[in-house]
N, CA, C and O atoms as a CHARMM CRD file, in Angstrom:
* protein
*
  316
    1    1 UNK  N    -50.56400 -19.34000  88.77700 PROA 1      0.00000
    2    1 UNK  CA   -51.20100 -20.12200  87.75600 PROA 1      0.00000
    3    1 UNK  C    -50.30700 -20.15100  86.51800 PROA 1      0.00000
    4    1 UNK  O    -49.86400 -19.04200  86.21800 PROA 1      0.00000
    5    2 UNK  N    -49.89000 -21.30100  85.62300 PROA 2      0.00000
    6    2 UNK  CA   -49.04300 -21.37000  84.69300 PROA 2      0.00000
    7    2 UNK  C    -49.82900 -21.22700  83.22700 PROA 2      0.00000
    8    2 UNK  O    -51.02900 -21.49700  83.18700 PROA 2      0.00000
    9    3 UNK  N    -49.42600 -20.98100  82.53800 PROA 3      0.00000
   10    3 UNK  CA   -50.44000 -20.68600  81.24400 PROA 3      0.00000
   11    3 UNK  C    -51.26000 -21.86800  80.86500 PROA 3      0.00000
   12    3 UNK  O    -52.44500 -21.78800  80.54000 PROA 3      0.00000
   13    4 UNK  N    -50.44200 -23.17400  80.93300 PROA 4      0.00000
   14    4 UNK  CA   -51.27400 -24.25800  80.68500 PROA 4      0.00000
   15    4 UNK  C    -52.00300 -24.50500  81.57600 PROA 4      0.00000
   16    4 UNK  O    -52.75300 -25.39000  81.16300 PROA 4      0.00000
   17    5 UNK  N    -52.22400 -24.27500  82.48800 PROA 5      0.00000
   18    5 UNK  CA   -53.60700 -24.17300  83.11700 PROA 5      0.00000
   19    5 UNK  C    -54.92200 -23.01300  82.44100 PROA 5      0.00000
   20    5 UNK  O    -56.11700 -23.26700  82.29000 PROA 5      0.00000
   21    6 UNK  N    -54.12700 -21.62400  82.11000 PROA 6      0.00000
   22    6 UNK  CA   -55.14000 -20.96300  82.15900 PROA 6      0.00000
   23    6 UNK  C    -55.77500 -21.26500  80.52300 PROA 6      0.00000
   24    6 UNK  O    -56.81900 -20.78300  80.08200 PROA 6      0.00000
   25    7 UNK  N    -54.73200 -22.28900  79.71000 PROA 7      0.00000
   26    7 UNK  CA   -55.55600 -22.41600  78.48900 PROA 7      0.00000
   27    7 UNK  C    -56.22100 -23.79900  78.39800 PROA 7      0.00000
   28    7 UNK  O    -56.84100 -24.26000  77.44000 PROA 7      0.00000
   29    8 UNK  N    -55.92700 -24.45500  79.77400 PROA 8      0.00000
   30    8 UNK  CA   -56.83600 -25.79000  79.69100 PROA 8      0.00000
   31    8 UNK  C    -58.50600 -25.02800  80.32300 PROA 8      0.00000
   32    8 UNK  O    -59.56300 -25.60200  80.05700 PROA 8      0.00000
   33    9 UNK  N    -58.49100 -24.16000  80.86900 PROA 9      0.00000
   34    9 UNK  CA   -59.89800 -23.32300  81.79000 PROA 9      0.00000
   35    9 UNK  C    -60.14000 -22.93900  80.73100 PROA 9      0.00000
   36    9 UNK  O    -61.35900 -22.78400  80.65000 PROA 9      0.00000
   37   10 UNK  N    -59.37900 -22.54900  79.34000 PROA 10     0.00000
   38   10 UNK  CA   -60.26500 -21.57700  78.37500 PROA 10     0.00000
   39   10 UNK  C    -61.24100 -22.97600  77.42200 PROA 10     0.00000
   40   10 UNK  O    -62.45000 -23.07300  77.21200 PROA 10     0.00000
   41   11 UNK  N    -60.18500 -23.80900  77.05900 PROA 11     0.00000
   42   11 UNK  CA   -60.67900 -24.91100  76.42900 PROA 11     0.00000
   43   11 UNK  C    -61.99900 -25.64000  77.27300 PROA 11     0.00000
   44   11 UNK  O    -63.00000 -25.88700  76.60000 PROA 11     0.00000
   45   12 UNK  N    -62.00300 -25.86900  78.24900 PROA 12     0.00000
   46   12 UNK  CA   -63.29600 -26.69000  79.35400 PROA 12     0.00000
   47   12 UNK  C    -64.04700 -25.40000  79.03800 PROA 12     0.00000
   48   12 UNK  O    -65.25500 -25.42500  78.80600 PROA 12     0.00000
   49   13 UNK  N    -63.35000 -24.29600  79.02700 PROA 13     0.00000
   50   13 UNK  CA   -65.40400 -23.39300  79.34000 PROA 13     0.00000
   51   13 UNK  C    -65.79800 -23.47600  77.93600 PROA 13     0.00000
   52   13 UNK  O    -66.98600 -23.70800  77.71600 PROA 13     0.00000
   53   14 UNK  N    -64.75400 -23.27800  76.64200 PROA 14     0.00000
   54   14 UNK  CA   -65.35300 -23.16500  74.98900 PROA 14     0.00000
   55   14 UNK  C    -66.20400 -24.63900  74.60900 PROA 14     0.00000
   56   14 UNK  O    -67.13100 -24.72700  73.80300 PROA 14     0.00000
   57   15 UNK  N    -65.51500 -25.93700  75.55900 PROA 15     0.00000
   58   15 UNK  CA   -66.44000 -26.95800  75.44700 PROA 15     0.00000
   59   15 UNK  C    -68.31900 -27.17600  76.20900 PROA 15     0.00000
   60   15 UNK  O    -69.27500 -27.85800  75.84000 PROA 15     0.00000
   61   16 UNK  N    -68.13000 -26.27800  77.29100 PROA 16     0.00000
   62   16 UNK  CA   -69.09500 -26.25400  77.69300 PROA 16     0.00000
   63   16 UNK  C    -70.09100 -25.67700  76.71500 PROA 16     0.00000
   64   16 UNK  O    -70.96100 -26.39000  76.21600 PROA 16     0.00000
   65   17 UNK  N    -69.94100 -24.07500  76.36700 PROA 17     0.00000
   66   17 UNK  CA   -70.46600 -23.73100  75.66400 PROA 17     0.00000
   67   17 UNK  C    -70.98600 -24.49500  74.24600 PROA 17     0.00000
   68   17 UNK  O    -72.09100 -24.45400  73.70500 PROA 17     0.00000
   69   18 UNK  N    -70.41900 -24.82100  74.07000 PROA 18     0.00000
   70   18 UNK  CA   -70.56300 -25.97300  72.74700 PROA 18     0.00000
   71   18 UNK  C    -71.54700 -26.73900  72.94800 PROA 18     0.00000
   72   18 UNK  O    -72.46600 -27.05500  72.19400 PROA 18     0.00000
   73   19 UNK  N    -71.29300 -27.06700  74.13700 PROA 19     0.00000
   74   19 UNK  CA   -72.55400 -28.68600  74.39800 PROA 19     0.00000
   75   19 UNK  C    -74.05100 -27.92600  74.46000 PROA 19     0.00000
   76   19 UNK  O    -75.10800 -28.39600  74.03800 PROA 19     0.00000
   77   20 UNK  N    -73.79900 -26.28800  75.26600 PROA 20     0.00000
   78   20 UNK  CA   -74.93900 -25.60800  75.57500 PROA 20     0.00000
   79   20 UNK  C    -75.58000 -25.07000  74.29300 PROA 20     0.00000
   80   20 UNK  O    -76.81100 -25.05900  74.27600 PROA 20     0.00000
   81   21 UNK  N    -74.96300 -24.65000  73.28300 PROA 21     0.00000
   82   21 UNK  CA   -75.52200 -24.02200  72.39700 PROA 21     0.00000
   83   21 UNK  C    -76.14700 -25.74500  71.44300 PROA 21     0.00000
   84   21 UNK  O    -77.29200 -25.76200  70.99200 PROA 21     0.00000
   85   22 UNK  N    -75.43600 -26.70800  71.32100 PROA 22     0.00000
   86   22 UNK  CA   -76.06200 -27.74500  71.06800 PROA 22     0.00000
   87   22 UNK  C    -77.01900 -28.28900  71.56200 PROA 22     0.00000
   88   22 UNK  O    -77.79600 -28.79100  70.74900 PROA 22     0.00000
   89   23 UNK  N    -77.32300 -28.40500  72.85900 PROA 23     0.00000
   90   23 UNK  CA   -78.19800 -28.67300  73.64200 PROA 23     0.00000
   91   23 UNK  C    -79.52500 -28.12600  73.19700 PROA 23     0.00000
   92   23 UNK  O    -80.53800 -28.79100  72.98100 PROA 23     0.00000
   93   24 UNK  N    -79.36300 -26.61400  73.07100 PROA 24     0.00000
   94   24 UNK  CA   -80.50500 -25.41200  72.34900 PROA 24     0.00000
   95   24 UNK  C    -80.95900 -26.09000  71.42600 PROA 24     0.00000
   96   24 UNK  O    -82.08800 -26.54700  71.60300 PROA 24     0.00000
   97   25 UNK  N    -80.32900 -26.36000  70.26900 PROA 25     0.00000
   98   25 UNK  CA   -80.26500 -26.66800  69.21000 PROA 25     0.00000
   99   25 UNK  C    -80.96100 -28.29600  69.47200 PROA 25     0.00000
  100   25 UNK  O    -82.10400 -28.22900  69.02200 PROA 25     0.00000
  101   26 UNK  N    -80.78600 -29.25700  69.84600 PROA 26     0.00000
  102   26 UNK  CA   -81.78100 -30.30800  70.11000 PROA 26     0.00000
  103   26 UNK  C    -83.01900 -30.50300  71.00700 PROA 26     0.00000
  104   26 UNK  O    -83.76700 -31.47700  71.07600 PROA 26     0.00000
  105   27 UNK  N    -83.04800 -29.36800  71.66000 PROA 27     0.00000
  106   27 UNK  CA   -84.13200 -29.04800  72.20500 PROA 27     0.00000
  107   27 UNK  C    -85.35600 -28.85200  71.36500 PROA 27     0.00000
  108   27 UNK  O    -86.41300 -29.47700  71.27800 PROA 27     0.00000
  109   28 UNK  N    -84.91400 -27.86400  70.81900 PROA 28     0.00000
  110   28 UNK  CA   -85.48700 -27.15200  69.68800 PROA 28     0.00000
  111   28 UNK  C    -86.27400 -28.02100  68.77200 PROA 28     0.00000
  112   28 UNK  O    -87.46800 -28.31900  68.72800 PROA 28     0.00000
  113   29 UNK  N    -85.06800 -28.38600  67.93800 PROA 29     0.00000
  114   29 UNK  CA   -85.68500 -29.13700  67.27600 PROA 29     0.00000
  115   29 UNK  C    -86.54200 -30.42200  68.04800 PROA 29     0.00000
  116   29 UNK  O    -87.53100 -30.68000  67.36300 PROA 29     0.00000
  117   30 UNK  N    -86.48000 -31.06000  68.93200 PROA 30     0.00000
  118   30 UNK  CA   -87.57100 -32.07300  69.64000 PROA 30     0.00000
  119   30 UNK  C    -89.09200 -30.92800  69.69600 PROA 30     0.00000
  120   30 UNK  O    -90.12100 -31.24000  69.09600 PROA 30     0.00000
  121   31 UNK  N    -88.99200 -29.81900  70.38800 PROA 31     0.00000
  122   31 UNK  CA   -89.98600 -29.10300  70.24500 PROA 31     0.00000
  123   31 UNK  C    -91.30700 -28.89800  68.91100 PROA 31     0.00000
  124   31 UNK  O    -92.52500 -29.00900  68.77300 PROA 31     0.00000
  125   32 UNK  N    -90.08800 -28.53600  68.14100 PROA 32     0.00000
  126   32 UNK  CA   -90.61900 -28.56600  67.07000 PROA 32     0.00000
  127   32 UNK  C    -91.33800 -29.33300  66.18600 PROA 32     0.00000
  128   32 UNK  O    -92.13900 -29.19200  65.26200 PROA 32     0.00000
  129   33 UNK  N    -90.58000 -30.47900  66.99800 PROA 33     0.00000
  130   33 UNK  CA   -91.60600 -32.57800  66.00600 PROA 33     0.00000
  131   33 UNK  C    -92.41000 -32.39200  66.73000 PROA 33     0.00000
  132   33 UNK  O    -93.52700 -32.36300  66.21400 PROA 33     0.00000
  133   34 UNK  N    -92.36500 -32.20100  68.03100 PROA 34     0.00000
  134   34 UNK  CA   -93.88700 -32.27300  69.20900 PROA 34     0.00000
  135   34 UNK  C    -94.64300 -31.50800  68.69000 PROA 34     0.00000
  136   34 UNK  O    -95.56400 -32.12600  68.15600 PROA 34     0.00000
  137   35 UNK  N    -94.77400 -29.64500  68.48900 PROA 35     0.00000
  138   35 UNK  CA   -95.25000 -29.23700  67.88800 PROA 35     0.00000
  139   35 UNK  C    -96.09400 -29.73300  66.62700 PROA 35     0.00000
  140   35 UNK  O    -97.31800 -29.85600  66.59800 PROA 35     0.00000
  141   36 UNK  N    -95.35100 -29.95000  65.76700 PROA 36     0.00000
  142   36 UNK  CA   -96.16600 -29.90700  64.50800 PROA 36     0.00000
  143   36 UNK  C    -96.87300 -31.30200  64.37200 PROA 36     0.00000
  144   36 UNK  O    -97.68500 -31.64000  63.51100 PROA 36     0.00000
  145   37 UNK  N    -96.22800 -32.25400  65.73400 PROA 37     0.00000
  146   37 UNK  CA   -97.79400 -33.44000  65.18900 PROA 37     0.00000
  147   37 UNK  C    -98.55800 -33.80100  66.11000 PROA 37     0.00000
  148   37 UNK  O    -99.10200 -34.90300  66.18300 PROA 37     0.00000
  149   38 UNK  N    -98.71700 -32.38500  67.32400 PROA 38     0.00000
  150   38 UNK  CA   -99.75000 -32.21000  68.00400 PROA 38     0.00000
  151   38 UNK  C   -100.69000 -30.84900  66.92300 PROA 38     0.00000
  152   38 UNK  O   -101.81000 -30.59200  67.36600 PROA 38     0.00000
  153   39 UNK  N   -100.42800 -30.35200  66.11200 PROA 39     0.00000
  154   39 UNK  CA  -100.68700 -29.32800  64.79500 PROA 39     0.00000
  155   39 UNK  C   -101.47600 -30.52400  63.84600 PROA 39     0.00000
  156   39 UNK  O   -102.58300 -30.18700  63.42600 PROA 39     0.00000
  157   40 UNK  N   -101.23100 -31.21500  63.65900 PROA 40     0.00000
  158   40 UNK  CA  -101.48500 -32.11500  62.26300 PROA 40     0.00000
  159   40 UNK  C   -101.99800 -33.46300  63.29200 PROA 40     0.00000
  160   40 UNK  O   -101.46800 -34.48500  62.85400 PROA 40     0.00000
  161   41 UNK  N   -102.40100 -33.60100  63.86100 PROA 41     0.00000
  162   41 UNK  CA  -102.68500 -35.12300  64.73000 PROA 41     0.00000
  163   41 UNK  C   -103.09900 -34.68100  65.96700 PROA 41     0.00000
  164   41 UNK  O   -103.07900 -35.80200  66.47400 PROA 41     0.00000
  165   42 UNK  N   -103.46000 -33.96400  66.87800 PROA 42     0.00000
  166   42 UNK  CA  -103.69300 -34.03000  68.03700 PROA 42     0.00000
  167   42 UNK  C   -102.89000 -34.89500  68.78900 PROA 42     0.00000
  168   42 UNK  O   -103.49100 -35.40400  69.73500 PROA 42     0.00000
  169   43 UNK  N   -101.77300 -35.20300  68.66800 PROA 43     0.00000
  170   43 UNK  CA  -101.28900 -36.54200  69.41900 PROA 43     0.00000
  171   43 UNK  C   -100.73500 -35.95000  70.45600 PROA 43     0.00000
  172   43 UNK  O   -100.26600 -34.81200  70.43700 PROA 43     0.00000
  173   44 UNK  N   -100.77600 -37.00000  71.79300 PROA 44     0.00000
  174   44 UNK  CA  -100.66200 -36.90000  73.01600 PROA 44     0.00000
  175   44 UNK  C   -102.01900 -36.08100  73.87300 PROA 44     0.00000
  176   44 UNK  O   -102.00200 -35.77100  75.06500 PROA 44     0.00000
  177   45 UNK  N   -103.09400 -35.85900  72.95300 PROA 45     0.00000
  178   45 UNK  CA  -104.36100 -35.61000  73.59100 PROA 45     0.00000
  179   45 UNK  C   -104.32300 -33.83200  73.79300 PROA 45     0.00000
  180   45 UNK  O   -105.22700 -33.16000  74.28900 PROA 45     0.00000
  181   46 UNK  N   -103.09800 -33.35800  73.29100 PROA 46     0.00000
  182   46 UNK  CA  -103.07400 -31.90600  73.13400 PROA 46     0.00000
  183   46 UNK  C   -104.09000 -30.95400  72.44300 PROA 46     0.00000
  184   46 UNK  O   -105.04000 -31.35700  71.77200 PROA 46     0.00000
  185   47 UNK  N   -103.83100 -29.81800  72.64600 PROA 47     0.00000
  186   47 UNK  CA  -105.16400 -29.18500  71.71400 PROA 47     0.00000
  187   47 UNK  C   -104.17300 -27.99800  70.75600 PROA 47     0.00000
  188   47 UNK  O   -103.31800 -27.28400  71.28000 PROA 47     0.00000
  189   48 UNK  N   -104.49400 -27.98900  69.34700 PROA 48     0.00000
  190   48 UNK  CA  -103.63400 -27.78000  68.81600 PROA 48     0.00000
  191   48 UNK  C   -103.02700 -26.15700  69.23900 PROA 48     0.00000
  192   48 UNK  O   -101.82200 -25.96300  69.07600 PROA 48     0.00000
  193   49 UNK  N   -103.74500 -25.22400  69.68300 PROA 49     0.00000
  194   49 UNK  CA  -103.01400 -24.21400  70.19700 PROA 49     0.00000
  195   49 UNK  C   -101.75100 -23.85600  70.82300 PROA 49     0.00000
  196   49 UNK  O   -101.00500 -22.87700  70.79000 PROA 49     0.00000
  197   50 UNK  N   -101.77300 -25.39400  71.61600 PROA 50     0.00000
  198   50 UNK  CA  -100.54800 -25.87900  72.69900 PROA 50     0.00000
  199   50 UNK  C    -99.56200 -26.29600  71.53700 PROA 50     0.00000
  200   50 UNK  O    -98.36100 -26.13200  71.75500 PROA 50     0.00000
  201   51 UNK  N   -100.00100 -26.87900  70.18800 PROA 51     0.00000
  202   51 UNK  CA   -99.02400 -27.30300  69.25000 PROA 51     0.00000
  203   51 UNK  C    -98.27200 -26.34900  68.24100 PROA 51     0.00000
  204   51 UNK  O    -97.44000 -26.57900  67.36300 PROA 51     0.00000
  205   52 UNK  N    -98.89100 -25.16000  68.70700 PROA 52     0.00000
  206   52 UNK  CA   -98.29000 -24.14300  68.05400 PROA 52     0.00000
  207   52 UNK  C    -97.20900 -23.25100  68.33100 PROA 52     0.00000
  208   52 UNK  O    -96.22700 -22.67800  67.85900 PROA 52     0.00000
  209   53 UNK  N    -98.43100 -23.57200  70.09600 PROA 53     0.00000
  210   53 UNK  CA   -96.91700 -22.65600  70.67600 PROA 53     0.00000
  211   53 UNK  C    -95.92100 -23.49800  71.34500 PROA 53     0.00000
  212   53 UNK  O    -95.14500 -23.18100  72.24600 PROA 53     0.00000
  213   54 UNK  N    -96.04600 -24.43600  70.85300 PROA 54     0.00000
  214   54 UNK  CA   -94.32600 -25.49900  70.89200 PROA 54     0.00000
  215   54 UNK  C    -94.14400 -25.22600  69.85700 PROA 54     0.00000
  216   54 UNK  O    -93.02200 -24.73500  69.73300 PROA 54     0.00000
  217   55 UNK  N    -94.83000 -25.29600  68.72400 PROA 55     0.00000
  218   55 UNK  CA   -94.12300 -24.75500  67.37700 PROA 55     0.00000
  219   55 UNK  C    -92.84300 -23.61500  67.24500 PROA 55     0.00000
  220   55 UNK  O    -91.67800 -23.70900  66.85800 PROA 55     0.00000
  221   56 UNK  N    -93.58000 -22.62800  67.71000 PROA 56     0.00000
  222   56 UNK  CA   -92.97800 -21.34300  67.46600 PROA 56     0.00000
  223   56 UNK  C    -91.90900 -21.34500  68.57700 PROA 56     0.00000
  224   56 UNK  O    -90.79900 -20.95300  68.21600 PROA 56     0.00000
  225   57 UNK  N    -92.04600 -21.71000  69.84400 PROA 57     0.00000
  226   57 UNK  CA   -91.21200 -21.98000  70.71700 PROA 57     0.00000
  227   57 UNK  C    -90.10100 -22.86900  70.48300 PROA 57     0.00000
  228   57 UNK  O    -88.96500 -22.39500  70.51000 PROA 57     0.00000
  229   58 UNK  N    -90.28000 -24.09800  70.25700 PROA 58     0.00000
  230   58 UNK  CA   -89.06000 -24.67400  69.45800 PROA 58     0.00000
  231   58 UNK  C    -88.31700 -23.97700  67.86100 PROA 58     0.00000
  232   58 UNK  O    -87.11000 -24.09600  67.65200 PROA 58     0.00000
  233   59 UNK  N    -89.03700 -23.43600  67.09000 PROA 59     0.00000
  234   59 UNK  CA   -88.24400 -22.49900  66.37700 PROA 59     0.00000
  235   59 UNK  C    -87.58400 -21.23900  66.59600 PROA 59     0.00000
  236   59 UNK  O    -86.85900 -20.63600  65.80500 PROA 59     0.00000
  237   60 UNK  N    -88.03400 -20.80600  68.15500 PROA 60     0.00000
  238   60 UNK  CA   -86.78100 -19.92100  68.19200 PROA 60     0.00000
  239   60 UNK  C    -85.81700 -20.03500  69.26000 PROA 60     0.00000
  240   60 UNK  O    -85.30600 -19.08400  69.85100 PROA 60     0.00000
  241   61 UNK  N    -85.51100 -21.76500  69.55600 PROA 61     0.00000
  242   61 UNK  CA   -85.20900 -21.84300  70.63200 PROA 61     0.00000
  243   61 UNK  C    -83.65700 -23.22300  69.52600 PROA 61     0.00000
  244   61 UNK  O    -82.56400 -23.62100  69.92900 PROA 61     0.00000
  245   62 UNK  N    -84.34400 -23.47000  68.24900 PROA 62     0.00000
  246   62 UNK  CA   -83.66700 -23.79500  67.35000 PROA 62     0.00000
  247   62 UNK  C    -82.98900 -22.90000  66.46700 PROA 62     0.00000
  248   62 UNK  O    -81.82500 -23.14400  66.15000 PROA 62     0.00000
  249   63 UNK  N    -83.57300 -21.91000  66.04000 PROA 63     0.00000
  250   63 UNK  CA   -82.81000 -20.70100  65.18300 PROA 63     0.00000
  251   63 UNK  C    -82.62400 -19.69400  66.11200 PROA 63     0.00000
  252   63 UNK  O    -82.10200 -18.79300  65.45500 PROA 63     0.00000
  253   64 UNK  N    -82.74900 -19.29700  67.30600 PROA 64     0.00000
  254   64 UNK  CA   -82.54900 -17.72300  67.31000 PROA 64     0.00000
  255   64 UNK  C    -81.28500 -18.04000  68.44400 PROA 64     0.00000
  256   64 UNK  O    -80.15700 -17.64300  68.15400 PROA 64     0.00000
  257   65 UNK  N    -81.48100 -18.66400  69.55500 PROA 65     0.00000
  258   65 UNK  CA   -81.27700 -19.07900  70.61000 PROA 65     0.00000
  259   65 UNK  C    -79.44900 -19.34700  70.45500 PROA 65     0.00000
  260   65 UNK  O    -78.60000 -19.07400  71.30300 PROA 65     0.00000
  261   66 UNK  N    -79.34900 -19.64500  69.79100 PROA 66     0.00000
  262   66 UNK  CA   -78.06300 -20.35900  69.47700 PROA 66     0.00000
  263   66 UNK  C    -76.65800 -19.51100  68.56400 PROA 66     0.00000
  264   66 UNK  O    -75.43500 -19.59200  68.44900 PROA 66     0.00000
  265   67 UNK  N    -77.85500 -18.67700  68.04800 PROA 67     0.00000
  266   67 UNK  CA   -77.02900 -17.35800  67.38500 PROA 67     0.00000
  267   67 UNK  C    -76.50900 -16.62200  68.55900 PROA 67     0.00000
  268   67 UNK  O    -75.31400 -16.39800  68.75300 PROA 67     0.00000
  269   68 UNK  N    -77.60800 -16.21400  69.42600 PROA 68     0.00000
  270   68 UNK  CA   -78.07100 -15.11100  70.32900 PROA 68     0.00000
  271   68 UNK  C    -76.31000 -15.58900  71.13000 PROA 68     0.00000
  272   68 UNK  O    -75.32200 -14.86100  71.03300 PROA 68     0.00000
  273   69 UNK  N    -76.32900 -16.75100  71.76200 PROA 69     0.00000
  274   69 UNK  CA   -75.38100 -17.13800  72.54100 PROA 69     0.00000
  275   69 UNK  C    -73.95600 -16.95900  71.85400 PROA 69     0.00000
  276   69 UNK  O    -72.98900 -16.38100  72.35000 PROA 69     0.00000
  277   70 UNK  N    -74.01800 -17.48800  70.78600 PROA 70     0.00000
  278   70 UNK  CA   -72.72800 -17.30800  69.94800 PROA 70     0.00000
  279   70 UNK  C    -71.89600 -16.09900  69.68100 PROA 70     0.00000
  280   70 UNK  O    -70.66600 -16.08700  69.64500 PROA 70     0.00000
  281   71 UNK  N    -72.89400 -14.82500  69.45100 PROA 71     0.00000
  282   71 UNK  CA   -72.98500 -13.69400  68.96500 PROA 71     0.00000
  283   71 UNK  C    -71.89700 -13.04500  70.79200 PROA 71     0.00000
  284   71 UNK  O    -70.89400 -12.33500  70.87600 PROA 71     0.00000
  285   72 UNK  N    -72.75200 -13.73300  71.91800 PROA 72     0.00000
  286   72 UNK  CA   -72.27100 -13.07700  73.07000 PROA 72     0.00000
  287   72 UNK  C    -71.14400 -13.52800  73.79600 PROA 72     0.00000
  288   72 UNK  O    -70.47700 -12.77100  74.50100 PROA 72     0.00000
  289   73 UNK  N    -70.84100 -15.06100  73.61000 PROA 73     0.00000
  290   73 UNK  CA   -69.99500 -15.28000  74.02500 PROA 73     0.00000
  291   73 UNK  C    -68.68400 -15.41900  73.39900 PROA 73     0.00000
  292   73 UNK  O    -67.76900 -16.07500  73.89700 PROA 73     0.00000
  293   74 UNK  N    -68.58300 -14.49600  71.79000 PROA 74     0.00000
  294   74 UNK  CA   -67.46900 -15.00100  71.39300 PROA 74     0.00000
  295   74 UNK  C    -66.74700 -14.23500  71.58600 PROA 74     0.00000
  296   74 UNK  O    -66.89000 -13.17300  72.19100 PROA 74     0.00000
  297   75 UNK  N    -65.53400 -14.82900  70.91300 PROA 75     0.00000
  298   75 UNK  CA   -64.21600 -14.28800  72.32400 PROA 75     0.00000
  299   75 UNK  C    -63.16900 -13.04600  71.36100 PROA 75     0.00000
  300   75 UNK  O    -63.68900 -12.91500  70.25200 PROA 75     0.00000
  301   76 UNK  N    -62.25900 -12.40700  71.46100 PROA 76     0.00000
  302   76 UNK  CA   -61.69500 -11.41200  70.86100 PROA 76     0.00000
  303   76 UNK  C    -60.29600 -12.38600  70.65200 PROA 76     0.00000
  304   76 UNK  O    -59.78300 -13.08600  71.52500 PROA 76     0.00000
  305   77 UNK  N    -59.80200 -12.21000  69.14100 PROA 77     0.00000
  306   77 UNK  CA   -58.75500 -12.70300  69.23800 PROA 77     0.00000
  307   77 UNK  C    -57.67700 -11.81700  69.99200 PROA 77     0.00000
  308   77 UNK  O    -57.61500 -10.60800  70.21600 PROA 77     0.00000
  309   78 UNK  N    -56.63400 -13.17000  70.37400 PROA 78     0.00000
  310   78 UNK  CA   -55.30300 -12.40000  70.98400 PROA 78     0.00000
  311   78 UNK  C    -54.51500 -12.07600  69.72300 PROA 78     0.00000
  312   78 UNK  O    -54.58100 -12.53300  68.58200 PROA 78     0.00000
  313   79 UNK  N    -53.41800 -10.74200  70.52600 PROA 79     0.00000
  314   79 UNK  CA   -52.80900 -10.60100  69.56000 PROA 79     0.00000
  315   79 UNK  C    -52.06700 -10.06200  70.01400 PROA 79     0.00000
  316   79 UNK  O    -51.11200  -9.64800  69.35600 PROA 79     0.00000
């Protein structure tokens, strides 16, 4: 294997990750609009309990989720 291979494999997996921890991150937040106007509106025929716990579920799936990943997959510099 020649190095430019093994730093094009490092670059494709740091992009993956990227899209994944973004992904979290728009999840989340969609959760969270569902949440709070099944909370404030009943909308979609929900009962607001269910709007809460999309609430809280999309907030830690927007704030915690995305740290959590970051925190584990980051990498040690070379040196």
């Amino acid at each position: 294997m020649t190095p430019t291979d093994d730093k094009s494999r490092a670059e494709t997996r740091e992009q993956y990750r990227f899209l994944i921890i973004n992904l979290c991150r728009i999840t989340g937040a969609i959760m969270l609009v569902v949440g709070l106007a099944v909370i404030a509106r009943e909308a979609f025929g929900l009962p607001k309990a269910l709007g809460f716990g999309l609430f809280l579920v999309g907030m830690i799936g927007f704030m915690l989720v995305p740290v959590l990943l970051s925190k584990r997959w980051k990498s040690t510099p070379d040196k």
